[in-house]
FISETOR-971538 format. One record per residue (C-alpha): residue number from 1; residue in one letter; z negated, x negated, y negated. Coordinates in steps of 0.1 Angstrom, whole numbers. Each point is the difference from the previous one (the first is absolute). Layout:
residues N
+-----+----+-------+-------+-------+
|   i | aa |    zz |    xx |    yy |
+-----+----+-------+-------+-------+
| NUM |  A |     Z |     X |     Y |
...
+-----+----+-------+-------+-------+
This chain:
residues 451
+-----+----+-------+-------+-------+
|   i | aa |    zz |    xx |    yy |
+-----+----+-------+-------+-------+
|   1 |  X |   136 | -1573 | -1408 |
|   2 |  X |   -34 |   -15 |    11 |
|   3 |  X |     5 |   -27 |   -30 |
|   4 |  X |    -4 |    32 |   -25 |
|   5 |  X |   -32 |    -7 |   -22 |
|   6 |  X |   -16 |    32 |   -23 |
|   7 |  X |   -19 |    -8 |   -32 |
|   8 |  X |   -32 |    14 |    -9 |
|   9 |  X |     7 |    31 |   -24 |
|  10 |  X |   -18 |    20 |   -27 |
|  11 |  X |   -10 |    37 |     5 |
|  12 |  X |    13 |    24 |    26 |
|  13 |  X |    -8 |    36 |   -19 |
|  14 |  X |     9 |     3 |   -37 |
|  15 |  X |    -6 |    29 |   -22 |
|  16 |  X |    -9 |    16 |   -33 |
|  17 |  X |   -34 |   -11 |   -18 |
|  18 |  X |     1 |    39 |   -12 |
|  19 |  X |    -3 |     8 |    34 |
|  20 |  X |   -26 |   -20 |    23 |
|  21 |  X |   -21 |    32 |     3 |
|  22 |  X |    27 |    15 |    24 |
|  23 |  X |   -11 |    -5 |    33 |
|  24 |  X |    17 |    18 |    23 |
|  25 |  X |    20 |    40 |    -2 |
|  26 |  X |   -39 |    16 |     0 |
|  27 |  X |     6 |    14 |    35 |
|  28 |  X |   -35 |     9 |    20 |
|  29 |  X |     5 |    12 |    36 |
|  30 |  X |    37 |    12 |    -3 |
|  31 |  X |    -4 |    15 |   -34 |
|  32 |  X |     7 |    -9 |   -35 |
|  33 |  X |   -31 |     5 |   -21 |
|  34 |  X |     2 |    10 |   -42 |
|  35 |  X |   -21 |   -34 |   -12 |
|  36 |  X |     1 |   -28 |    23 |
|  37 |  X |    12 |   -41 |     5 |
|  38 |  X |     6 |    -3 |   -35 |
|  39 |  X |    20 |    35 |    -4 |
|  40 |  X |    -7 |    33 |   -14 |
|  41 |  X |    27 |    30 |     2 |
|  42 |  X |    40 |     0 |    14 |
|  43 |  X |   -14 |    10 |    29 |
|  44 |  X |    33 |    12 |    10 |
|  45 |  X |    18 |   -35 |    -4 |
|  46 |  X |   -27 |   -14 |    19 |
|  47 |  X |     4 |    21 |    29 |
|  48 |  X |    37 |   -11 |     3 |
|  49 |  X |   -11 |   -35 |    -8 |
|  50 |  X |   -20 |     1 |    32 |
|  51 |  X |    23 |    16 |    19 |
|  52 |  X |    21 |   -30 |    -9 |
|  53 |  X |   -25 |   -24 |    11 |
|  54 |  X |    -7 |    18 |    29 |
|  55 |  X |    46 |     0 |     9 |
|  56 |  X |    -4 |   -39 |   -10 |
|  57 |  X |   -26 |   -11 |    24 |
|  58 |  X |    16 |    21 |    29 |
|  59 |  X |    28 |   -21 |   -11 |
|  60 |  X |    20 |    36 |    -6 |
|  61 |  X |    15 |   -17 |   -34 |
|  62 |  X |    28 |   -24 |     6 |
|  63 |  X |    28 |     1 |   -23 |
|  64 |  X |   -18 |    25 |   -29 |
|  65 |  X |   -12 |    -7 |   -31 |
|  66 |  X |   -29 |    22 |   -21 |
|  67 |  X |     9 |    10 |   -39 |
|  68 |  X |   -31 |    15 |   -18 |
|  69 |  X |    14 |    16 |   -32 |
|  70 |  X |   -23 |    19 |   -26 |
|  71 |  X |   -11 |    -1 |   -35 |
|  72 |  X |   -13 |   -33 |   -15 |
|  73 |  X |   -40 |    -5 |     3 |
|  74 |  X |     2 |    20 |    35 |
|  75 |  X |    -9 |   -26 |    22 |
|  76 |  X |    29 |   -11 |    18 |
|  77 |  X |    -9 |   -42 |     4 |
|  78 |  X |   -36 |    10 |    10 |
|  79 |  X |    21 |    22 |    27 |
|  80 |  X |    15 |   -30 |    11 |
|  81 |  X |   -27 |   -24 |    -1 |
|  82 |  X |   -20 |    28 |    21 |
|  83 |  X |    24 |     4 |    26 |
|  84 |  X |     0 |   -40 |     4 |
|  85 |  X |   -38 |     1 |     6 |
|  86 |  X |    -3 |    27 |    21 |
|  87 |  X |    25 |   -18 |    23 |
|  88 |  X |   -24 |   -32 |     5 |
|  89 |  X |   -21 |   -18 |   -24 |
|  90 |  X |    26 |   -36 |    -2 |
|  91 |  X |    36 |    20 |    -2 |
|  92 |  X |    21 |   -20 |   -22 |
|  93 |  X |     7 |    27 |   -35 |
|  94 |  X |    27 |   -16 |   -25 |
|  95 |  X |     4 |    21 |   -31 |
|  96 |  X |    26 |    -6 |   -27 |
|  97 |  X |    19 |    22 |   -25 |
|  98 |  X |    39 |     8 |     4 |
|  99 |  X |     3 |   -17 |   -35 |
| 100 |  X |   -10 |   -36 |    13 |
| 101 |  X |    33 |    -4 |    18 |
| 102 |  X |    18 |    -8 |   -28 |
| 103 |  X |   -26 |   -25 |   -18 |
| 104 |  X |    -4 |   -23 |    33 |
| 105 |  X |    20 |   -34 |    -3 |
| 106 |  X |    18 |     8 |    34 |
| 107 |  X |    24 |    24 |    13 |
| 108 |  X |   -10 |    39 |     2 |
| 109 |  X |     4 |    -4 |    39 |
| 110 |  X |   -18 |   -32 |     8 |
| 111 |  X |   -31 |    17 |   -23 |
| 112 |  X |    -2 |    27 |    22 |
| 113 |  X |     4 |   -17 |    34 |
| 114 |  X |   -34 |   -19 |   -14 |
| 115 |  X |   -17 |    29 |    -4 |
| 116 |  X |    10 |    14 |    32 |
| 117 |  X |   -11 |   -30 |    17 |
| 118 |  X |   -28 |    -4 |   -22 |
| 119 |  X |   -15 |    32 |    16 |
| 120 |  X |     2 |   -10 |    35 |
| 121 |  X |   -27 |   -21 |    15 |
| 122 |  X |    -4 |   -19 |    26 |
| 123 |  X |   -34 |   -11 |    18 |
| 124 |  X |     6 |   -35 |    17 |
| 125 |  X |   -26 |    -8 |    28 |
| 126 |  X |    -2 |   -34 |    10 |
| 127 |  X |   -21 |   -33 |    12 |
| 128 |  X |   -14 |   -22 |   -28 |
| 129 |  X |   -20 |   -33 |    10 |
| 130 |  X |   -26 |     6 |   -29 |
| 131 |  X |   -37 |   -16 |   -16 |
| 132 |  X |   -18 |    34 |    -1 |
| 133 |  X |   -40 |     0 |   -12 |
| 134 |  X |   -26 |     6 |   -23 |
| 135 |  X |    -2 |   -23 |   -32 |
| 136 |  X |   -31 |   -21 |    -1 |
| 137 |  X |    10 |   -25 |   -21 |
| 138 |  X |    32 |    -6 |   -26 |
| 139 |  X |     3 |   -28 |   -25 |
| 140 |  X |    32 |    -3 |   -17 |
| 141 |  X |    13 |   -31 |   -13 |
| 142 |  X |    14 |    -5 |   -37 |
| 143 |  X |    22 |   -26 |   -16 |
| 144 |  X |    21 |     1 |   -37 |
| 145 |  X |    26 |    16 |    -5 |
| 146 |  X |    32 |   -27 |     6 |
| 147 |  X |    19 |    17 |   -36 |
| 148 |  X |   -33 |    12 |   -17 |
| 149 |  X |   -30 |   -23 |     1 |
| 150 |  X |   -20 |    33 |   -13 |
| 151 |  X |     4 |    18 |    28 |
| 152 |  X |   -15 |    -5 |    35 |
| 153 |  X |    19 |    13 |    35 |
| 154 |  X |   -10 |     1 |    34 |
| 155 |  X |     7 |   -31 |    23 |
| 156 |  X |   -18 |    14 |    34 |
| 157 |  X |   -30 |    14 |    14 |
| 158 |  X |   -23 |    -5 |    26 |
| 159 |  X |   -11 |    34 |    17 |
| 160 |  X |   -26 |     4 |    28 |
| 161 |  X |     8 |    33 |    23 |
| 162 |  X |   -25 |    14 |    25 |
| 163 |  X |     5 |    27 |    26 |
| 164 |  X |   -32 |     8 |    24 |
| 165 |  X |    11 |   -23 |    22 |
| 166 |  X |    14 |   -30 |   -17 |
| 167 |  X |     1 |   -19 |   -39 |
| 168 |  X |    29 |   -24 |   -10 |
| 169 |  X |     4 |   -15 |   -33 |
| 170 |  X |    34 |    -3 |   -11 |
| 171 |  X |    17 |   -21 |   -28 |
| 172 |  X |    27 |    19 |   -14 |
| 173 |  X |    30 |    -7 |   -25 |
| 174 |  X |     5 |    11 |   -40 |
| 175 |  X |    23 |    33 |    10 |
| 176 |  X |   -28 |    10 |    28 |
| 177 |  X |   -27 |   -10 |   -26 |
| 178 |  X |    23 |    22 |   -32 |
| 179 |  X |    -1 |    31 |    22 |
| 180 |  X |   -39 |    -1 |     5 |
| 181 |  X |    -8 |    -4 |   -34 |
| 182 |  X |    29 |    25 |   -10 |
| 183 |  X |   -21 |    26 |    28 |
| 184 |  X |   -32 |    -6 |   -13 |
| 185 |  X |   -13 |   -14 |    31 |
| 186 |  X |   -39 |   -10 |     3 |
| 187 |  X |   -25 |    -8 |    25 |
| 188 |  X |    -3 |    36 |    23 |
| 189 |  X |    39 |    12 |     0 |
| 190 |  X |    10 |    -2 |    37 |
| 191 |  X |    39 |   -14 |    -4 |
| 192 |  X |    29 |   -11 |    20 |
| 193 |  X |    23 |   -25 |    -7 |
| 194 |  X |    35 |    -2 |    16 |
| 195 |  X |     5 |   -34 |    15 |
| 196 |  X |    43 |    -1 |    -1 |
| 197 |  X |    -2 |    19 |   -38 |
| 198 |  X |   -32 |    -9 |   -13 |
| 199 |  X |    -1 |    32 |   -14 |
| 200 |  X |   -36 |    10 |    -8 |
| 201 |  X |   -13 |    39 |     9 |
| 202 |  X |   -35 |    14 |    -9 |
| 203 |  X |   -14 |    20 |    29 |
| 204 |  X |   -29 |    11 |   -18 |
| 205 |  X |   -35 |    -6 |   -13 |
| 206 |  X |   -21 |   -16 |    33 |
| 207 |  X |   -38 |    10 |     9 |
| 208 |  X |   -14 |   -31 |   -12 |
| 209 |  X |    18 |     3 |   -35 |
| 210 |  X |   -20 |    18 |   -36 |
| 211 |  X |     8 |    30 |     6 |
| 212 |  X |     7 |    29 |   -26 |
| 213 |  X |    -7 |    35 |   -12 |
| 214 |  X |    34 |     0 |   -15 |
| 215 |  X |    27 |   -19 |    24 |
| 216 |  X |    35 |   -12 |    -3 |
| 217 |  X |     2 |    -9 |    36 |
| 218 |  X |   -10 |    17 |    33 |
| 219 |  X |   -30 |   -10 |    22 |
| 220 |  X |    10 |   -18 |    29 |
| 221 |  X |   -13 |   -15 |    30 |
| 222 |  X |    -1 |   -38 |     9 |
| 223 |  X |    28 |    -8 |    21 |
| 224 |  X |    -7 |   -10 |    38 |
| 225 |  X |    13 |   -28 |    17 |
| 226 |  X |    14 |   -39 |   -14 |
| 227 |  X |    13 |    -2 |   -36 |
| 228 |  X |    31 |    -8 |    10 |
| 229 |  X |    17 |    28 |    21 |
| 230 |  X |    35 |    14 |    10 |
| 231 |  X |    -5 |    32 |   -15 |
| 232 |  X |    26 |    34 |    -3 |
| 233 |  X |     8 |    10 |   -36 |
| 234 |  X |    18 |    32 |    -9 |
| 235 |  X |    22 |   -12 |   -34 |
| 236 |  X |    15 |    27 |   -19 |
| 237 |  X |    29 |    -3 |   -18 |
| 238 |  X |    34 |    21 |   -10 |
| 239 |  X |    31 |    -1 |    11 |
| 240 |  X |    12 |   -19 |   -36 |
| 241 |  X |   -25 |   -24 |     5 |
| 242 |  X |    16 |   -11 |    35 |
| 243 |  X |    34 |     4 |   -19 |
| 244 |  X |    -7 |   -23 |   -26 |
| 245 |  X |   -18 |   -27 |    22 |
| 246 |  X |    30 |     5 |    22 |
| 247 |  X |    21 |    -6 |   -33 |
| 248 |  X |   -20 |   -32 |   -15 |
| 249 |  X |    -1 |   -19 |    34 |
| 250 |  X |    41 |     6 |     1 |
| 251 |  X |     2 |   -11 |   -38 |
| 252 |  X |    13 |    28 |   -13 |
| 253 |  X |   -33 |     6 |   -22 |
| 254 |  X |   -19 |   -25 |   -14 |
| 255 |  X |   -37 |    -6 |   -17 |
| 256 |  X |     2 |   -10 |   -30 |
| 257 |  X |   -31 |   -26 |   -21 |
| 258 |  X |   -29 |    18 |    -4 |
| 259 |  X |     6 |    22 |    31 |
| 260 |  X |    24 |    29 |   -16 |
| 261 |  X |    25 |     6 |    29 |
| 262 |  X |    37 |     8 |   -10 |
| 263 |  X |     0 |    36 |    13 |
| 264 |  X |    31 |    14 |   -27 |
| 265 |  X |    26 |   -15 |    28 |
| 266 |  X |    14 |    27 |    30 |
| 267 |  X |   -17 |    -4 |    30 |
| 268 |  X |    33 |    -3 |    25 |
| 269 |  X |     2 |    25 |    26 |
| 270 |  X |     0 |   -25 |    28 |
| 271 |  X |   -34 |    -7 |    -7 |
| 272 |  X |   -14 |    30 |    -2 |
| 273 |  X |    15 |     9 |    32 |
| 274 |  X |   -14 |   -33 |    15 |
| 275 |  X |   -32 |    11 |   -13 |
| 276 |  X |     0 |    31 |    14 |
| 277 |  X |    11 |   -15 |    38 |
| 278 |  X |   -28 |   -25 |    -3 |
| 279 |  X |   -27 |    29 |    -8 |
| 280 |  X |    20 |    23 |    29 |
| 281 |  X |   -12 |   -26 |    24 |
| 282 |  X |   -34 |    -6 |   -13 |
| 283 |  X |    -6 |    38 |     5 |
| 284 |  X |    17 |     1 |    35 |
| 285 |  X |   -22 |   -29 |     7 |
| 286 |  X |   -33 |    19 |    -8 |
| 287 |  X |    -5 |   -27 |   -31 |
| 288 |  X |     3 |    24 |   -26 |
| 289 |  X |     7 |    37 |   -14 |
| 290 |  X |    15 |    21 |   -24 |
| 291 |  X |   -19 |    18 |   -28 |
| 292 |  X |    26 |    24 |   -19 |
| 293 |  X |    -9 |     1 |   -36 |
| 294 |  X |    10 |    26 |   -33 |
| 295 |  X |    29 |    -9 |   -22 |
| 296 |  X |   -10 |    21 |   -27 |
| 297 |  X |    26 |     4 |   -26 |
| 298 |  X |    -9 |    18 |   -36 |
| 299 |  X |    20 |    11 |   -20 |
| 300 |  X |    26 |     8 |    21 |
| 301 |  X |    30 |    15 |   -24 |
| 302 |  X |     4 |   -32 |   -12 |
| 303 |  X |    17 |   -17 |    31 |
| 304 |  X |    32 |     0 |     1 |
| 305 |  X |    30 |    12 |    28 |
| 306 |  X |     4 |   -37 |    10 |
| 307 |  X |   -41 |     0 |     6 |
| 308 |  X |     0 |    34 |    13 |
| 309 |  X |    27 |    -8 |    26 |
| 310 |  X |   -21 |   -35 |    11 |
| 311 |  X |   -30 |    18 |     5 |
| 312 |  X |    13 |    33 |    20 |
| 313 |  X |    13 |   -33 |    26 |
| 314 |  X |   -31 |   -15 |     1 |
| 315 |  X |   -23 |    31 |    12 |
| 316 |  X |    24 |    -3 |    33 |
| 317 |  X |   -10 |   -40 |     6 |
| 318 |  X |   -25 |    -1 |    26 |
| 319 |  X |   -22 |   -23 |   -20 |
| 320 |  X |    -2 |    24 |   -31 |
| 321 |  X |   -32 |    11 |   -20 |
| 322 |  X |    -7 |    38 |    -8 |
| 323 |  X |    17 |     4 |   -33 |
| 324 |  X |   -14 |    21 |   -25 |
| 325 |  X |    17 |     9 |   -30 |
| 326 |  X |   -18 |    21 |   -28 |
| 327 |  X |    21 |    15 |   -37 |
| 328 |  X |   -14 |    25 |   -23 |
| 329 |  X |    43 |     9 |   -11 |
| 330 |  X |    15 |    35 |    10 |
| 331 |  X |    42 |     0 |    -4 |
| 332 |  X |     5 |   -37 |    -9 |
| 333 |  X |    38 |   -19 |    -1 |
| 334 |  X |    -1 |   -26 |    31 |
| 335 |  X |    -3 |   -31 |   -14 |
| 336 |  X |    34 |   -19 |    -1 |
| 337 |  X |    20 |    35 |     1 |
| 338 |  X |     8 |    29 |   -23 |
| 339 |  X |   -16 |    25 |    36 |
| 340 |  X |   -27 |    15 |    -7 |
| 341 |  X |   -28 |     6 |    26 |
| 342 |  X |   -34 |    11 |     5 |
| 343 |  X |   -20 |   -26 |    -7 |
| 344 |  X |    23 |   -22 |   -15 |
| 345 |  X |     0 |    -9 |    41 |
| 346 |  X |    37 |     5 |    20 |
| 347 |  X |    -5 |    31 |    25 |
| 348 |  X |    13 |   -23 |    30 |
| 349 |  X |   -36 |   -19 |    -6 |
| 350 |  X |   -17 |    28 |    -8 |
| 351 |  X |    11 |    16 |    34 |
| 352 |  X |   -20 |   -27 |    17 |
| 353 |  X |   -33 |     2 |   -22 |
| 354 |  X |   -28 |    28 |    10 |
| 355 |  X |   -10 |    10 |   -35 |
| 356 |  X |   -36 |     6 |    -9 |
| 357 |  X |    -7 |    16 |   -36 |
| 358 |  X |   -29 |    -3 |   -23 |
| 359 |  X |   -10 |    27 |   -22 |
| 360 |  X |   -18 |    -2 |   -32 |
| 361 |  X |   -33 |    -2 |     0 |
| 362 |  X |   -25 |    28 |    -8 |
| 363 |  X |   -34 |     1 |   -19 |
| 364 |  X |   -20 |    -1 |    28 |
| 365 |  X |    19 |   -29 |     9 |
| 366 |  X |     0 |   -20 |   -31 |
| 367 |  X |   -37 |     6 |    -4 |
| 368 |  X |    -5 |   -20 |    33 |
| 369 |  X |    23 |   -26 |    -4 |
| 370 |  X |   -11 |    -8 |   -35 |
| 371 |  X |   -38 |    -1 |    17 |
| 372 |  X |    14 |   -25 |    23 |
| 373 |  X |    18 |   -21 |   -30 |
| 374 |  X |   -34 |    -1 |   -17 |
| 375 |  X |   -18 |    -9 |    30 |
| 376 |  X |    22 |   -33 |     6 |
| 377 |  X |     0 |   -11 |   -34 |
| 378 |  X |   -41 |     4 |     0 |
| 379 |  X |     2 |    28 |   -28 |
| 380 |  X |   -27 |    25 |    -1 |
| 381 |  X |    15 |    32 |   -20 |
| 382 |  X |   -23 |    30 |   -12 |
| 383 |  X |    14 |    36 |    11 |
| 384 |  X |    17 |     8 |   -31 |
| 385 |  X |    20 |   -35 |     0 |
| 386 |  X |    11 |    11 |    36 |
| 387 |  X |    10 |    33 |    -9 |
| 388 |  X |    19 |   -12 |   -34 |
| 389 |  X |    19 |   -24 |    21 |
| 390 |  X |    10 |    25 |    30 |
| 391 |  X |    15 |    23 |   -30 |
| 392 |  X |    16 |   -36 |   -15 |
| 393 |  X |    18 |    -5 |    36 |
| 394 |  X |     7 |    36 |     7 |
| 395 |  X |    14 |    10 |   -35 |
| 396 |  X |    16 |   -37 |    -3 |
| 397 |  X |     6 |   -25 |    27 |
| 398 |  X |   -31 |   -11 |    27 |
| 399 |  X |    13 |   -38 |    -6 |
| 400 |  X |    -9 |    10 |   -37 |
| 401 |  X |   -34 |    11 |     5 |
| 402 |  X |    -6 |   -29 |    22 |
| 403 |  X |    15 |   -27 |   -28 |
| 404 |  X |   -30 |    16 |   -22 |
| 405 |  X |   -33 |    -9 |    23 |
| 406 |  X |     0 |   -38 |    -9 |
| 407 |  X |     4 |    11 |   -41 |
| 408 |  X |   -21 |    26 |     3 |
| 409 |  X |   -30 |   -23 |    20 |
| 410 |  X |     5 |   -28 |   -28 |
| 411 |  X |    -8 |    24 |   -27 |
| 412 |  X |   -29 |    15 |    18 |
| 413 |  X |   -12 |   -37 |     4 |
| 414 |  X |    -1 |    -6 |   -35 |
| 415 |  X |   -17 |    27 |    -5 |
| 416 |  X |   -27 |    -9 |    21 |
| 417 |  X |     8 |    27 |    24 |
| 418 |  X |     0 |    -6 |    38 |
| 419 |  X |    21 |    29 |     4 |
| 420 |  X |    31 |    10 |    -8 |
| 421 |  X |     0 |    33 |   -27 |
| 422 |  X |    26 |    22 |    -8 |
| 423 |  X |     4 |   -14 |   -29 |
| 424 |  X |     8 |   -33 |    12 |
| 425 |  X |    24 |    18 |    17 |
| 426 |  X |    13 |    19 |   -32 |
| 427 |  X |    -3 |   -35 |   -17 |
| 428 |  X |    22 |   -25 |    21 |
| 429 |  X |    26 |    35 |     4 |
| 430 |  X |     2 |    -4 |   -38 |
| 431 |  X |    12 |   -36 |    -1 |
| 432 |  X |    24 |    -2 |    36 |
| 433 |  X |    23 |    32 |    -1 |
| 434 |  X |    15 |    14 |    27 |
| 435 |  X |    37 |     6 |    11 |
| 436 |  X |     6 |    32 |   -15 |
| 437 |  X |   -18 |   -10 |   -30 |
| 438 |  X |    24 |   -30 |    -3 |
| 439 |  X |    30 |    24 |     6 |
| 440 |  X |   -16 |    29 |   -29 |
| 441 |  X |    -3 |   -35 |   -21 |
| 442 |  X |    32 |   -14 |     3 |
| 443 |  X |    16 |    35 |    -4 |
| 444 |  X |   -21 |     6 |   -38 |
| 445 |  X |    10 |   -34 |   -13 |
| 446 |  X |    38 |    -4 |    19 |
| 447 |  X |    16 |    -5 |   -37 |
| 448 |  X |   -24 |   -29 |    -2 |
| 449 |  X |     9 |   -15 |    34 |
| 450 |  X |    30 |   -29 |     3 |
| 451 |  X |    28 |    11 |    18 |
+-----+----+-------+-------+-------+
């Protein structure tokens, strides 16, 4: 057990670029206001989205599932993403569309066992004999490249560290010196290098370096004491990451040239229960914890009974995420029978998901969500663009009216205008049509179509 190494990994939380304005469910002091963290209207769905926060975190939820259902353009991934930040700020959110099952070059089951495990995280505390300080000096070494004589690569560095109370200058190899060019590192960063892994980590800017109007990286203080410590770090990782490490060092994965790991193979149970022993042990010993993360799951009609009966198994594993399954289908055949459900979803599963609806979305609504759409994108629209484009996403779709704000702002641009006009607005709605419009077209020339 003790020999079990973990690799670094890449991001803990992903999600939806459409989304990053959703910060949270838009609660303040038990309630759930009209315009707030990103959101505006479905107040009810919000309310029972909290209420499901609120049943998680008094650990009231083992062995359910949630299934948000509405209309498409109603907001169910934001609902998802919000109730993943309103738990804590680094819960693990996975999001993936039923569909993707069936394109993945592995088995149906072994895909979703990833993604369950994929949303679990695991904070690792432990002792790491480290060179921590400010840098005051860094000068990396270059020789050819030994295939292209064009082409220069690092062969080491020397870097001098200072804390307030000590200064060492340290002579490092090429992979130490690759990683502080590849971070940008200069004179001021305060850093720490890991002595065993010689992996590199930027602490943040120092007093002593320029400092900035506009920073990428957090003020920090000097550290106290020698340069080289024994220092606690808290790594986080998921529980596939400890899987496949678990995997590689038993040769059942391998790394491939250029660094591409062989992930298409099934990761053997044994391992994964191996895994999970070692991390019991960690967390009975106080050296790490658990962070339950959202499997969110769009799309759902298109799984099938086979994944339907995997996943209604896996909400009663004691190391499962929250899973979150969204459809905009009403009566829908179950994939992979001739029974027809609602959903499209089999009503033993259904019997274990709390079901949270979205309606569609109103003016008042659509007015403010389209403000905050123009907003992000850094679009300024007059009155009457704003009001033409409520009526587009009231009378049409709101993801309509929103596809026309970039158009619309390029056309006002050429025009010399700061602002977007209505007819900008009328302009770009003239050249991109909108769903019924397609429909009304392909219905006037259906003769003309191929069949």
């Amino acid at each position: 057990m003790s020999s079990i190494k973990i690799e670094e990994v890449k991001s803990k939380f992903e999600r939806f670029a459409a989304h990053t304005h959703i910060k949270g469910l838009g609660v303040r002091d038990g309630k759930v206001e009209f315009a707030a963290d990103g959101f505006v209207g479905q107040v009810e769905a919000r309310e029972a989205a909290y209420m499901v926060v609120k049943m998680i975190k008094a650990g009231k939820f083992a062995g359910k599932g949630i299934l948000i259902v509405g209309p498409p353009g109603t907001g169910k991934t934001a609902l998802a993403i919000g109730i993943a930040r309103e738990l804590s700020e680094d819960t693990p959110f996975v999001a993936l569309s039923g569909g993707e099952i069936y394109s993945a070059e592995m088995k149906k089951t072994e895909f979703l066992m990833r993604a369950l495990r994929r949303a679990i995280g695991v904070r690792i505390r432990e002792w790491r004999k480290v060179y921590e300080g400010e840098v005051k000096g860094i000068d990396i070494r270059y020789d050819r490249h030994p295939y292209n004589p064009y082409v220069q690569v690092p062969r080491g560095a020397t870097v001098r560290l200072r804390t307030r109370d000590d200064e060492k200058t340290l002579r490092v190899p090429a992979e130490i010196a690759a990683q502080l060019i590849e971070l940008g590192v200069e004179e001021g960063d305060v850093i720490m290098i890991d002595e065993e892994t010689g992996r590199v980590t930027v602490v943040g800017r120092g007093e002593s370096g320029e400092q900035y109007d506009i920073g990428l990286r957090r003020r920090v203080e000097v550290p106290k004491g020698p340069v080289y410590k024994e220092k606690e770090i808290t790594r986080f990782f998921t529980l596939h990451d400890v899987d496949l490490s678990l995997a590689r060092q038993r040769g059942l994965l391998t790394a491939a040239i250029f660094g591409f790991v062989e992930e298409t193979r099934e990761i053997p149970d044994e391992v994964r229960r191996e895994a999970d022993q070692f991390l019991r042990k960690l967390i009975d010993e106080g050296k790490a914890e658990l962070v339950p993360g959202i499997l969110f799951i769009d799309d759902a009609h298109l799984l099938d009974i086979e994944s339907f009966a995997f996943l209604s198994r896996a909400m009663e594993n004691e190391l499962a995420p929250i899973i979150i399954l969204a459809t905009n289908r009403g009566i829908a055949k179950i994939r992979g029978t001739d029974i027809e459900s609602p959903h499209g979803i089999p009503q033993d599963m259904l019997d274990r998901l709390i079901i949270i609806r979205t309606r569609p979305y109103g003016e008042r609504e659509v007015r403010e969500i389209i403000k905050i759409k123009a907003a992000e994108e850094g679009i300024r629209l007059a009155d009457d663009a704003l009001e033409a484009l409520t009526k587009i996403g009231v009378e049409e779709s709101l993801r309509y009216a929103i596809q026309l704000l970039v158009p619309a702002q390029l056309r006002a641009k050429d025009l010399g205008r700061d602002a977007v006009a209505r007819e900008d607005v009328e302009y770009a709605k003239s050249l991109f049509v909108s769903l019924k419009e397609s429909v009304q077209y392909v219905k006037e020339y259906e003769n003309l179509f191929l069949k």
